[in-house]
N, C-alpha and C positions, 0 to 999 in steps of 0.2 A: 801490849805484848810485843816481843819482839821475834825478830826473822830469827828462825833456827831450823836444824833438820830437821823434817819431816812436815816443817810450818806450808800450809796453803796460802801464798800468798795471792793479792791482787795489786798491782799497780801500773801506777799512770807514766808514759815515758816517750820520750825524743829521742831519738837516736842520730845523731850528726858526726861528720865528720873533721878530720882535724882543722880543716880552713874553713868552716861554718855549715858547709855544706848538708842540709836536711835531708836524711834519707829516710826517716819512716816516722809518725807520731803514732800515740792512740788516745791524744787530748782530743775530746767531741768525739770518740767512739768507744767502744767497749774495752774496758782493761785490761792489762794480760793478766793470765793468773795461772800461776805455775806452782811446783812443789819444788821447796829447798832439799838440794839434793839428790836430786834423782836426774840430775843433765838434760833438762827441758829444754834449757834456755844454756848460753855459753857461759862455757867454766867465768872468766874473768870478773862479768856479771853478777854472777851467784854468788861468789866468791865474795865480792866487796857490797854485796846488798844484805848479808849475813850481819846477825847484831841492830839492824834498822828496825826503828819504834816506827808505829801506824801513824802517821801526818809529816814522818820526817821526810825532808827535800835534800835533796845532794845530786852533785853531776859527780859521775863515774868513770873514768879513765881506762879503758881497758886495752892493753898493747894487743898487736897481733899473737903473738905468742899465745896467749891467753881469751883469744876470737878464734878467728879464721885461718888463723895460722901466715907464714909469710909465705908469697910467691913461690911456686914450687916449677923451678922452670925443666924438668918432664912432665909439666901437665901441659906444656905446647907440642900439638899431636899436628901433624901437614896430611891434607889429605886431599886426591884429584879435586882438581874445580869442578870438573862435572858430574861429581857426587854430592853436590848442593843446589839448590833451586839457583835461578841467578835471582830473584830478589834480595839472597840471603847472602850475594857478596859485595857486600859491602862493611868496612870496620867498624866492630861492636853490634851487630847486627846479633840476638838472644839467637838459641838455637836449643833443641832436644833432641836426646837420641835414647833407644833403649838401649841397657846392653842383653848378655845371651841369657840372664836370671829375671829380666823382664822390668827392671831396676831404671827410671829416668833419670839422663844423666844431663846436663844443665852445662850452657856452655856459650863461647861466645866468641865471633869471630875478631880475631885479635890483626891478621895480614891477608891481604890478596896477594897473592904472586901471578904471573903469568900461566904455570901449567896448576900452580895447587894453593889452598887456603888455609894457613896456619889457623887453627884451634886453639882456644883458654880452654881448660878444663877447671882452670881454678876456680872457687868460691868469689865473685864479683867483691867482695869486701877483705878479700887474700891480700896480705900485706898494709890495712889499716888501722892506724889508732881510731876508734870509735870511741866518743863520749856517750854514755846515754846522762838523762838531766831525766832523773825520777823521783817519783812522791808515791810511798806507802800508803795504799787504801786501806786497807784490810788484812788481816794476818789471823789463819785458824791455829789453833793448835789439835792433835789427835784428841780429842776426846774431852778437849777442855772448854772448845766455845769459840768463838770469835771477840775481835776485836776491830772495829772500822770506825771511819771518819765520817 
């Protein structure tokens, strides 16, 4: 069988970055398993895993454009220093805040200044080619059955 809309897929995946760099596996733990088409998972991803047979391997290129999008520099917000803990000033230091719909918003300290601390609000993987290197476990189709490895 292979990946098409509406296919339930499972599979196995690295996700690394353009200089080697490993930022997530789920080799040794449990698969992802998503649905084609429905934007679980990031457009670029979906996009080039579509047409894949169950036991097929392929690394996958996916630009920004087509992830996380690029750098978006009004997502650097300055706000007083002593509106942060001081543990929390220090750069790249993870940070949350809610905003006023109750919505966590994910963030991360990018500068100290002397009166205030410039803010990333961007997505930590904003502005990167990410490869993922995957292997099709399993692919359902509605109503037709499975197919795995």
């Amino acid at each position: 069988m292979t990946i098409k809309e509406g296919s339930t897929v499972s599979l196995e995946y690295t996700l690394s970055l353009e200089d080697g760099t490993q930022i997530e596996t789920s080799r040794g733990k449990d698969p992802m398993v998503y649905q084609q088409g429905k934007r679980e998972i990031i457009f670029g991803l979906e996009k080039q895993l579509k047409g894949m047979k169950v036991g097929e391997k392929k690394i996958i290129k996916v630009k920004p454009e087509e992830a996380y999008g690029r750098v978006d520099s009004s997502a650097f917000v300055e706000v007083p220093r002593d509106e942060l803990p001081m543990e929390a000033l220090a750069v790249g230091t993870p940070l949350q805040a809610e905003d006023r719909k109750g919505n966590t918003i994910f963030m991360r300290v990018h500068e100290v200044k002397e009166a205030g601390v410039v803010l990333d609000l961007n997505h930590p993987l904003a502005g990167q080619t990410l490869f993922f290197d995957v292997c099709v476990l399993e692919v359902t189709q509605m109503g037709i059955g499975q197919e795995s490895i």
